[in-house]
Structure formats: C-alpha cells, structure tokens
SEKOL-103926 format. One record per atom (N, C-alpha, C): residue in three letters; x, y, z. Coordinates in Angstrom, 3 decimals, padded with zeros to 6 digits. Layout:
BEGIN
   aa         u         v         w
  ALA         X         Y         Z
...
***
This chain:
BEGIN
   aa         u         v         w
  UNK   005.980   032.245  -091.103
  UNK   005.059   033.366  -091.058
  UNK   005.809   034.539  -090.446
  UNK   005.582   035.455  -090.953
  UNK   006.758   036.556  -090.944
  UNK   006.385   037.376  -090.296
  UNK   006.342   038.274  -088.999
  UNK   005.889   038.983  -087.934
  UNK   004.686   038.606  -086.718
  UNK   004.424   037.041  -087.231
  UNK   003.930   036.688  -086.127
  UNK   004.620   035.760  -084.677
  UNK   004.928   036.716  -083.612
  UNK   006.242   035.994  -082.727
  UNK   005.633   034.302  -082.199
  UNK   007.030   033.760  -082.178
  UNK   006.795   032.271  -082.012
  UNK   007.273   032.062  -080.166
  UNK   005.583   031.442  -079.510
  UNK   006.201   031.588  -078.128
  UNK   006.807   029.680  -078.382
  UNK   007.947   029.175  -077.178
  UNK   007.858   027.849  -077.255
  UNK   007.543   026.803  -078.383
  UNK   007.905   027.478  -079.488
  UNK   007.846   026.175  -080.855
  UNK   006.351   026.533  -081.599
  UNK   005.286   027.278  -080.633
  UNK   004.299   027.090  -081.266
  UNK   004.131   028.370  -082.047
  UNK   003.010   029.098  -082.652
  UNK   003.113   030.036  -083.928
  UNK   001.763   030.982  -082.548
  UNK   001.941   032.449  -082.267
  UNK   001.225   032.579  -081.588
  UNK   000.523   033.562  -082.477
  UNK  -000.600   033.563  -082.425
  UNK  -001.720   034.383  -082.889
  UNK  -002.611   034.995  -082.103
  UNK  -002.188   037.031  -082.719
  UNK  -002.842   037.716  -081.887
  UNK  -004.195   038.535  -082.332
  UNK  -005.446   038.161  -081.938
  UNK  -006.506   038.864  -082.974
  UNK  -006.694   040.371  -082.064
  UNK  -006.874   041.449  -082.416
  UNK  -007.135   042.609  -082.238
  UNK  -008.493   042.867  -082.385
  UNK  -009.101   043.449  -081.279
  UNK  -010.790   043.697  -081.999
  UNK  -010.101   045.390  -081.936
  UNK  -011.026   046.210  -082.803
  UNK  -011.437   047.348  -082.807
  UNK  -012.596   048.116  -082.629
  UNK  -012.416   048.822  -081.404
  UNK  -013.721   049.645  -080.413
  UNK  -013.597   051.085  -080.981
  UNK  -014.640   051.580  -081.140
  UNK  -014.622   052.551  -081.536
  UNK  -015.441   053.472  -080.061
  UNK  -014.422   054.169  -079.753
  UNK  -015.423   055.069  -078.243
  UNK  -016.494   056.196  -078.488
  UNK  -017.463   055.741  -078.341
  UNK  -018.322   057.323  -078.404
  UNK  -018.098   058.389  -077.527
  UNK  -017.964   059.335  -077.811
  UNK  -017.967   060.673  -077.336
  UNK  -019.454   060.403  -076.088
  UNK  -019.026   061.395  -074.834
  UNK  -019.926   061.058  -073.632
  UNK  -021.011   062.043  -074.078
  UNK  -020.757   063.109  -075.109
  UNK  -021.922   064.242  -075.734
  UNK  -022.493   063.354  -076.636
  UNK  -022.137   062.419  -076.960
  UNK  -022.876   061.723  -079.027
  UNK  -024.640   061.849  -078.535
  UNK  -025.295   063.056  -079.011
  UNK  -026.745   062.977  -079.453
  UNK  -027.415   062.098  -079.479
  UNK  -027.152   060.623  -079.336
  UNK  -028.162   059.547  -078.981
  UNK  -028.619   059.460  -077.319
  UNK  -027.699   059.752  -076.425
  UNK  -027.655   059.691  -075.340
  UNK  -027.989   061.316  -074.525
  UNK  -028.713   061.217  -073.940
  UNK  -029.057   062.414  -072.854
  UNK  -028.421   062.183  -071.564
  UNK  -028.254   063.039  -070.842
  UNK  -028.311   063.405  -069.536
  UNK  -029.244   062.650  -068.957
  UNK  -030.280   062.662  -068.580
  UNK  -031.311   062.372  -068.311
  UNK  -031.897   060.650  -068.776
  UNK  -031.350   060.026  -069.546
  UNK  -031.219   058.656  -070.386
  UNK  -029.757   058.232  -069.226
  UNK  -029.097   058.474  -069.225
  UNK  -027.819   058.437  -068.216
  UNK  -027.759   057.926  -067.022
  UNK  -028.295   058.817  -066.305
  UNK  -029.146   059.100  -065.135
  UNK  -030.063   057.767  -065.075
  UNK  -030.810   057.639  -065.885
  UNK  -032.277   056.757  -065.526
  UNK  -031.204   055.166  -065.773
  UNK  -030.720   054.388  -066.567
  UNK  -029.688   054.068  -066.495
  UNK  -028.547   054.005  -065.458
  UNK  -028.502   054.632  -064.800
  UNK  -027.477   054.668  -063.642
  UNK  -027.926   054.129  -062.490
  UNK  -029.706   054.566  -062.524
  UNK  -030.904   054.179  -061.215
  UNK  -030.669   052.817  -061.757
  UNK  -031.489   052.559  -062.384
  UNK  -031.545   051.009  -063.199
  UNK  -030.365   050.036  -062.671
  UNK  -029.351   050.219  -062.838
  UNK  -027.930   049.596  -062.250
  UNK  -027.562   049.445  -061.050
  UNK  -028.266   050.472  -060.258
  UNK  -027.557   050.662  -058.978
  UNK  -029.344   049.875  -058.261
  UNK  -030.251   050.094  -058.703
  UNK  -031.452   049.243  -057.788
  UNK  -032.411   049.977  -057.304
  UNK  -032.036   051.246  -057.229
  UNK  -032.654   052.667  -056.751
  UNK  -032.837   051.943  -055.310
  UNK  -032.009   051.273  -054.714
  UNK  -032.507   050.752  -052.882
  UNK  -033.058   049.518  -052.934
  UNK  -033.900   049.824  -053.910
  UNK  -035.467   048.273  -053.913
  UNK  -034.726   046.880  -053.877
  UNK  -035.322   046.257  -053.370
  UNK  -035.019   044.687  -052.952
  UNK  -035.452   043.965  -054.528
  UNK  -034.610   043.510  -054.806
  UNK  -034.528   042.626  -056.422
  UNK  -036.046   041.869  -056.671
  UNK  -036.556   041.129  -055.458
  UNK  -037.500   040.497  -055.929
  UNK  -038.793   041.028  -056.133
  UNK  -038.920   040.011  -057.525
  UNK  -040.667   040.527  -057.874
  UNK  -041.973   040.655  -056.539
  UNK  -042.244   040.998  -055.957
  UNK  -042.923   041.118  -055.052
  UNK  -044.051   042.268  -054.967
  UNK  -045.129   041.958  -054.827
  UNK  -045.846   042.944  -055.302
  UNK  -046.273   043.606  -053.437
  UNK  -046.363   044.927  -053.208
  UNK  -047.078   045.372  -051.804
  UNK  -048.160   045.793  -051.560
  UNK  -049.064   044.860  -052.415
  UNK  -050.834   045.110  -052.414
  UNK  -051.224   044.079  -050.745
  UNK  -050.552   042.802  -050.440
  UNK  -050.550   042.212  -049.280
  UNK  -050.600   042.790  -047.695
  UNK  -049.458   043.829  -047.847
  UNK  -048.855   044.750  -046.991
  UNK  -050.404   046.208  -046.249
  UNK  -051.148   046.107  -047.982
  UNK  -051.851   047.061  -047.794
  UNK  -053.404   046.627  -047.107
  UNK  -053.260   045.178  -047.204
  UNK  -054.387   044.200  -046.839
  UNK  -054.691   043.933  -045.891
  UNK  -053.495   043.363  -045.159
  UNK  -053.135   042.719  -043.462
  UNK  -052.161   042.671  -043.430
  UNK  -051.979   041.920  -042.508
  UNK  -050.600   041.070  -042.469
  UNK  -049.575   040.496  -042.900
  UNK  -048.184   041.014  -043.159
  UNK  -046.920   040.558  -043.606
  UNK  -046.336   039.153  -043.214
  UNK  -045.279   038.318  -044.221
  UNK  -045.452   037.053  -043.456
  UNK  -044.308   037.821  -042.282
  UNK  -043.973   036.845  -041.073
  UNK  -043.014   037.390  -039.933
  UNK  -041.827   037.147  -040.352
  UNK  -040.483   037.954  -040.561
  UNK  -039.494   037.501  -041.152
  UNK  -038.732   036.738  -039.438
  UNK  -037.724   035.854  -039.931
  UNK  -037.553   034.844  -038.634
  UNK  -035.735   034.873  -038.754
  UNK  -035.024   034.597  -037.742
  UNK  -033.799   034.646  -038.353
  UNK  -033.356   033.457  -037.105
  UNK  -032.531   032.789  -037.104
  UNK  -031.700   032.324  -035.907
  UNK  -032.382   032.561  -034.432
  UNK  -032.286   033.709  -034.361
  UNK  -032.597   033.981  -032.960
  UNK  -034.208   034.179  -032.408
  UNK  -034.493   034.734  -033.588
  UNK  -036.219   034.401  -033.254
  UNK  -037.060   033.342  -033.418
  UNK  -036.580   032.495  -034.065
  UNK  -037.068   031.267  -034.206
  UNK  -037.851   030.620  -033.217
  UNK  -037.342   030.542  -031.965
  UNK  -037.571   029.910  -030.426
  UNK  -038.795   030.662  -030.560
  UNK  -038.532   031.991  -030.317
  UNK  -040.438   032.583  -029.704
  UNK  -041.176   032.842  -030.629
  UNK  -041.325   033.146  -032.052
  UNK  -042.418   033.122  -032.948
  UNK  -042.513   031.554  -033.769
  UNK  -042.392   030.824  -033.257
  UNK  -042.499   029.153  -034.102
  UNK  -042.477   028.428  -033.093
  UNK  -041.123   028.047  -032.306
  UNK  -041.396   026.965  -031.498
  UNK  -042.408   027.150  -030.222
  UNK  -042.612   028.270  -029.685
  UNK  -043.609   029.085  -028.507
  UNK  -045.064   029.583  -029.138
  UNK  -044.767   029.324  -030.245
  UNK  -046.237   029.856  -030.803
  UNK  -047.318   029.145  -030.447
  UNK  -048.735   029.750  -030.102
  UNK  -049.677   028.906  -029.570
  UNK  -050.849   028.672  -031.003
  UNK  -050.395   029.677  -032.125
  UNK  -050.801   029.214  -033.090
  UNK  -050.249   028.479  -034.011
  UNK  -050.715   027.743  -035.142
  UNK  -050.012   026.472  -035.823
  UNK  -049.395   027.428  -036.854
  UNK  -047.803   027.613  -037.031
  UNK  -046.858   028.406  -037.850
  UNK  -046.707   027.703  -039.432
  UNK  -046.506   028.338  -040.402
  UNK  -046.640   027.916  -042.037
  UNK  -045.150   028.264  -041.750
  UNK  -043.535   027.957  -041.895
  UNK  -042.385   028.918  -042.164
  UNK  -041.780   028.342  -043.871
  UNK  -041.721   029.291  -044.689
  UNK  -041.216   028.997  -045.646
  UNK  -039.718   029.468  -045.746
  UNK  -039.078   028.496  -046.223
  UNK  -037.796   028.281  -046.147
  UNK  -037.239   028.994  -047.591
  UNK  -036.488   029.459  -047.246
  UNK  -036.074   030.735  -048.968
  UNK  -034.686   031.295  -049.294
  UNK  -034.642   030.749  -050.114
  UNK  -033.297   031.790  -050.340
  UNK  -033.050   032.571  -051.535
  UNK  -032.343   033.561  -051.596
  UNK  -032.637   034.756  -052.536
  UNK  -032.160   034.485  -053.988
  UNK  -031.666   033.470  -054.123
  UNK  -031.369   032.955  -055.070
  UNK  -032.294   032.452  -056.354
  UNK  -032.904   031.225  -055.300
  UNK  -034.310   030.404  -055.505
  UNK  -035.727   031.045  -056.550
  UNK  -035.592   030.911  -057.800
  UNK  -036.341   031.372  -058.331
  UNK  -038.007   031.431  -058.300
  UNK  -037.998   029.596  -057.805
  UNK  -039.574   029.103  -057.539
  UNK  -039.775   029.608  -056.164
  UNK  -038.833   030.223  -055.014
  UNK  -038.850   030.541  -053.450
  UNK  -039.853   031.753  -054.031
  UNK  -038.770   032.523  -054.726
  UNK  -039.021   034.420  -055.587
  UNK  -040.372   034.302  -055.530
  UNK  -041.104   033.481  -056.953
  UNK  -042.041   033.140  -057.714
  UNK  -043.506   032.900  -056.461
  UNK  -042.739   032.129  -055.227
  UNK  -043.994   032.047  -054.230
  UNK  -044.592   033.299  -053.238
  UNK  -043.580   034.223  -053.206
  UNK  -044.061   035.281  -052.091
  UNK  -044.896   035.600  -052.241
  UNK  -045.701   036.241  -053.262
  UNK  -046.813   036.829  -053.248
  UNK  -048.121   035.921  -052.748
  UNK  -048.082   034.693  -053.049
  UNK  -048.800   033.763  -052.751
  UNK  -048.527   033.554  -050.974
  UNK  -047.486   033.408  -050.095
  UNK  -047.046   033.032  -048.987
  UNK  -047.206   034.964  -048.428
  UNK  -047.453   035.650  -049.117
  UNK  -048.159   037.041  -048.559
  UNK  -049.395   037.085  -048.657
  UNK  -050.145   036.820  -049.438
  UNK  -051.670   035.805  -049.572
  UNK  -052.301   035.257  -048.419
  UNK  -051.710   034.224  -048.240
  UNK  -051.940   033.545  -046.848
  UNK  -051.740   033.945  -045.458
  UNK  -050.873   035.002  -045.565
  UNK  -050.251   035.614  -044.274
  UNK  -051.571   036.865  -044.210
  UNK  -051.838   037.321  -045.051
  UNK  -053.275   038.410  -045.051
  UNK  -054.528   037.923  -044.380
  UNK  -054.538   036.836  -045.380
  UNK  -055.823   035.919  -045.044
  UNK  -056.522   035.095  -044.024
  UNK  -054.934   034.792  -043.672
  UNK  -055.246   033.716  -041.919
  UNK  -054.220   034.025  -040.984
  UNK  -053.978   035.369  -040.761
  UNK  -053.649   036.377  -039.861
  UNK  -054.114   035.698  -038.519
  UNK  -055.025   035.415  -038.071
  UNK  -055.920   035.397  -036.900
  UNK  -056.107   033.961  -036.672
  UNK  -055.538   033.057  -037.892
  UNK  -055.807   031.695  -037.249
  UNK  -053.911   030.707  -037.449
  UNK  -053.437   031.546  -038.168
  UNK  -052.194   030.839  -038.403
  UNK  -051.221   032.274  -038.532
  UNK  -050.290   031.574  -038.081
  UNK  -049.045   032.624  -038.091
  UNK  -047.735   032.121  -039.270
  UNK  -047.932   033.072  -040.179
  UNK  -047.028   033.252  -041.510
  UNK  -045.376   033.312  -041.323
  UNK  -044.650   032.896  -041.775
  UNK  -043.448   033.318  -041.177
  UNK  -042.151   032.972  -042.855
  UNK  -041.951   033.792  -042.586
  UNK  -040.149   033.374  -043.969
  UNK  -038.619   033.249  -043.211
  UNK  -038.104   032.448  -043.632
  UNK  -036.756   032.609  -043.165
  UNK  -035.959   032.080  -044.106
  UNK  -034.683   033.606  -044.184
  UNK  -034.097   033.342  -045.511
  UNK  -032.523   032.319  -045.032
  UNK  -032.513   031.180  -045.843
  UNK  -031.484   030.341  -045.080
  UNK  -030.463   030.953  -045.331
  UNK  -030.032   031.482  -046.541
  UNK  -028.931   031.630  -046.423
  UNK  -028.076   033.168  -045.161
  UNK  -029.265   033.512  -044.899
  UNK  -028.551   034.171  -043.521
  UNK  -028.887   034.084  -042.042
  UNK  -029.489   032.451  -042.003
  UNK  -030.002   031.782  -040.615
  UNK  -029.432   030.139  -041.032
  UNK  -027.860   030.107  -041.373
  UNK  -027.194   029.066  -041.271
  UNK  -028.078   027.820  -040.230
  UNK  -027.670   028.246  -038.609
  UNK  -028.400   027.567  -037.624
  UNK  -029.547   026.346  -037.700
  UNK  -030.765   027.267  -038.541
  UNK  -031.986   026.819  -038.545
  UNK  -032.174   025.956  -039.975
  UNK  -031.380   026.232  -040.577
  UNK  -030.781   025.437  -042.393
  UNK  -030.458   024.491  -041.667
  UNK  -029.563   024.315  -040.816
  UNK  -028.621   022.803  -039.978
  UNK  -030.044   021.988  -039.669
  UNK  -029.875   023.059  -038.714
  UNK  -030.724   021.995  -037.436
  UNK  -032.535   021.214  -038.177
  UNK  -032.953   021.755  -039.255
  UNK  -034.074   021.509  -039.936
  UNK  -033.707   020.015  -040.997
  UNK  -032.177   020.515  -041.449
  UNK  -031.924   020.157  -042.842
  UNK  -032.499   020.076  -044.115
  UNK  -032.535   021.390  -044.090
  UNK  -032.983   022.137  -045.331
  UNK  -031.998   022.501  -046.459
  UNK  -032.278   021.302  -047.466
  UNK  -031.791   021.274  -048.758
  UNK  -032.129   021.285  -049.651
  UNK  -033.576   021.465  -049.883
  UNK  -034.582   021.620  -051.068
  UNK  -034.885   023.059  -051.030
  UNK  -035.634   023.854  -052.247
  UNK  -036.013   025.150  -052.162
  UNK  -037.393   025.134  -053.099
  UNK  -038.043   025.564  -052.725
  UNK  -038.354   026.332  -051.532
  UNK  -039.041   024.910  -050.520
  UNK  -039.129   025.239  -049.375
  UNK  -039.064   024.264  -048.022
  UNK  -040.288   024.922  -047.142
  UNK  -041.672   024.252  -047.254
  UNK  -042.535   024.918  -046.587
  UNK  -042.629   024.331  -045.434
  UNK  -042.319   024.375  -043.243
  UNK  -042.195   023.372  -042.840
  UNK  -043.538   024.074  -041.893
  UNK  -044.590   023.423  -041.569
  UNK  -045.848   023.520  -040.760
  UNK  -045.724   022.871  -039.253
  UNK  -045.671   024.265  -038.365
  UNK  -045.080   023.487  -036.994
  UNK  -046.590   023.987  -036.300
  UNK  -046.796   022.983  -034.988
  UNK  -048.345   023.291  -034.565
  UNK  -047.701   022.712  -032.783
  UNK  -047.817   023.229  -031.911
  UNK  -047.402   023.676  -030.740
  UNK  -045.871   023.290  -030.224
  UNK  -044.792   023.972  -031.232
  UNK  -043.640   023.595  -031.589
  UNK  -042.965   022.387  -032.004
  UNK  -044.211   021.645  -033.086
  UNK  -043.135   020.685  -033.195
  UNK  -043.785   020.396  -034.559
  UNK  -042.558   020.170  -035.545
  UNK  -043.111   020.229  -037.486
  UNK  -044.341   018.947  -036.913
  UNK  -044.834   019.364  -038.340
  UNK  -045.821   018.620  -038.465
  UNK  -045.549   018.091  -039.992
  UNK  -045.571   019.327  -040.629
  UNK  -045.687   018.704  -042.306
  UNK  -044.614   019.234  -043.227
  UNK  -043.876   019.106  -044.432
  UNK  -042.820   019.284  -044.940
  UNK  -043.012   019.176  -046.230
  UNK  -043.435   020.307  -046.796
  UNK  -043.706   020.692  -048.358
  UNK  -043.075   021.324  -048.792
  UNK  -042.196   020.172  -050.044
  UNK  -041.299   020.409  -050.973
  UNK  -041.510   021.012  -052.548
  UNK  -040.897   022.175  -052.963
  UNK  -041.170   022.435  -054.135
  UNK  -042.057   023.673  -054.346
  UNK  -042.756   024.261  -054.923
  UNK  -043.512   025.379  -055.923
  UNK  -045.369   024.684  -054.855
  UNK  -045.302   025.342  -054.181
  UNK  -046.890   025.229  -053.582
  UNK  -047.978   026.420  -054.228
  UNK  -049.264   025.956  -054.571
  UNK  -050.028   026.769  -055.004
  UNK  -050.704   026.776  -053.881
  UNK  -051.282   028.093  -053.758
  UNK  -052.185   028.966  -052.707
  UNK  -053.689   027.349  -051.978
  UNK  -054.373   026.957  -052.988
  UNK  -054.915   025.762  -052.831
  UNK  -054.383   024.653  -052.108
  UNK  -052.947   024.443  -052.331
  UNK  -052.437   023.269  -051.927
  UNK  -051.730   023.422  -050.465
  UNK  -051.301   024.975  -050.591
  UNK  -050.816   025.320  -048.978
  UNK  -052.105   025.512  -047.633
  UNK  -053.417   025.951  -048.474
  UNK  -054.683   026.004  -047.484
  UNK  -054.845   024.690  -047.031
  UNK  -054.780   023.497  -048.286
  UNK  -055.247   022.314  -047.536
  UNK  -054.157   021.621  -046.787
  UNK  -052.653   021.630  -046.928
  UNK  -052.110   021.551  -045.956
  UNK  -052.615   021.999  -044.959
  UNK  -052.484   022.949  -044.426
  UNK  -052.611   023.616  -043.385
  UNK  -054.419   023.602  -042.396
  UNK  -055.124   022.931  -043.559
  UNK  -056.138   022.659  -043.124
  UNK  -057.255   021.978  -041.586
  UNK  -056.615   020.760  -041.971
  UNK  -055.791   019.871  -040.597
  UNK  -056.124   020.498  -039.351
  UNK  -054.896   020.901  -039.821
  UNK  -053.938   022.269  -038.721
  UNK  -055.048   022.741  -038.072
  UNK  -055.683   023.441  -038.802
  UNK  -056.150   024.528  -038.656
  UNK  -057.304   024.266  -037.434
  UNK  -057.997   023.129  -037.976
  UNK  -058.972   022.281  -036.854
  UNK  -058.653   022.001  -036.229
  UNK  -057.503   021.365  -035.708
  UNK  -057.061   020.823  -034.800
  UNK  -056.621   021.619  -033.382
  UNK  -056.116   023.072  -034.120
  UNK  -056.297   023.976  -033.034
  UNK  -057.174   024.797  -032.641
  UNK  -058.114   024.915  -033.426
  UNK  -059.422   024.933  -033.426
  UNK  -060.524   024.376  -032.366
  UNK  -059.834   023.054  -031.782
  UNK  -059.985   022.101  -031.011
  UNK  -059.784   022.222  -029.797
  UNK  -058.301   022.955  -029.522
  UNK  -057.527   022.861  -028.560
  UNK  -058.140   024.608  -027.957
  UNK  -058.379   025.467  -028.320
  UNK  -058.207   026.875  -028.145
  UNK  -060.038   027.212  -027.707
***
C-alpha cells in the first residue's frame, strides 16, 4: 500500500475527520443566545441540585451538620434528630431533599432535621459507617436508634420517627 507509512511491520492507518469552523458572526447564533449559553455552563452560582425553596418559605430548613457540629446539634440534642446521610453524587440522596425539607417544615418543634454531606464530613462517614446512600440515621438523646437504608417516602420517614416522637413526648 503505497503512502500509507508502516510503523513496526504493521500497516498504519490514518483516518482524518473534517470540521468545518463556523464563523463566531454565522446568523444562527446571537450575542445574546451566547451569553445565555455561557450562564447555562458556568451554573449562574446555583447549587446543581433539583431542590425546590417553597420549604425555606414555610419553616424550617433541614440543619446542615459537618464534623464539628455533630456533638451539639445530634449527640446534645434534647430533641429526637432525623440526620440524612448524602452525598452530592447520590441521585436517590438528590431525589429525597425536598421530601427531608418536608419534614424539617413540618416537625420543626418536635424533631430536629439535620443533612450531612459525607463526602465533606469524612469523620462522621468513619465513625457511623456509612456506606449505603442515602443513610437516614434517627438518634433520640444521643444515641442512633434507627437506620434507614435507601429512597424513604415522606410516609415511611413519619412512621419511623413516630416511636420517637412519643417517646419524647414522654420524657419532656
């Protein structure tokens, strides 16, 4: 084969694509199409996840928790804590916030809501051993109680927490 170079015995074959560049003026594209496009790419700031802030406008946010706060909003808490375990990755974690902002609105005054994202509270990932996602762990005068694995619906996290809920109910 006659102008195709031979590396090491073998026959090398080079395919070429052909790009054709548009002009940064070509009439399909605006300024303004560009621009909106450029926001789009860059995030305009906003935090990636679907999350809606009708919760925010309701009551109560869940408490975000990291390493170091852990001790006084969970283990010192005199109310029974919901902490969902999350990482930004986690699609079914994503998929629950609005629901785990739900609950944090709703039982404000009898349970304390809380998120902690593992992957930037190493510590509390260890010391829990948290390897499932999403990881709902229910602590009631610092010490777990219950450990719900997987995609929780709003129903299934109330009656967890149900229990709970009497029990300090009891105590208070």
């Amino acid at each position: 084969m006659r102008g195709i170079p031979r590396i090491g015995g073998r026959w090398r074959i080079i395919v070429r694509s052909e790009y054709r560049l548009m002009p940064f003026t070509n009439h399909h594209y605006s300024t303004g199409t560009l621009f909106v496009l450029v926001l789009l790419a860059a995030g305009c700031g906003r935090d990636s996840s679907p999350v809606s802030d009708t919760a925010s406008l309701n009551g109560a946010d869940p408490i975000q928790l990291s390493d170091e706060t852990f001790q006084s909003e969970v283990l010192d808490s005199e109310l029974p804590v919901l902490v969902d375990m999350w990482a930004p990755w986690c699609q079914p974690c994503i998929a629950m916030k609005p629901t785990i902002r739900e609950l944090a609105s709703e039982l404000s005054d009898r349970v304390k809501v809380a998120e902690l994202n593992i992957e930037q509270n190493p510590f509390i990932k260890e010391k829990y051993n948290i390897d499932k996602y999403p990881m709902l762990l229910v602590f009631v005068d610092g010490i777990e109680v219950q450990r719900l694995i997987g995609t929780q619906s709003r129903e299934e996290l109330l009656e967890a927490l149900s229990s709970h809920l009497a029990s300090s109910n009891r105590r208070g």
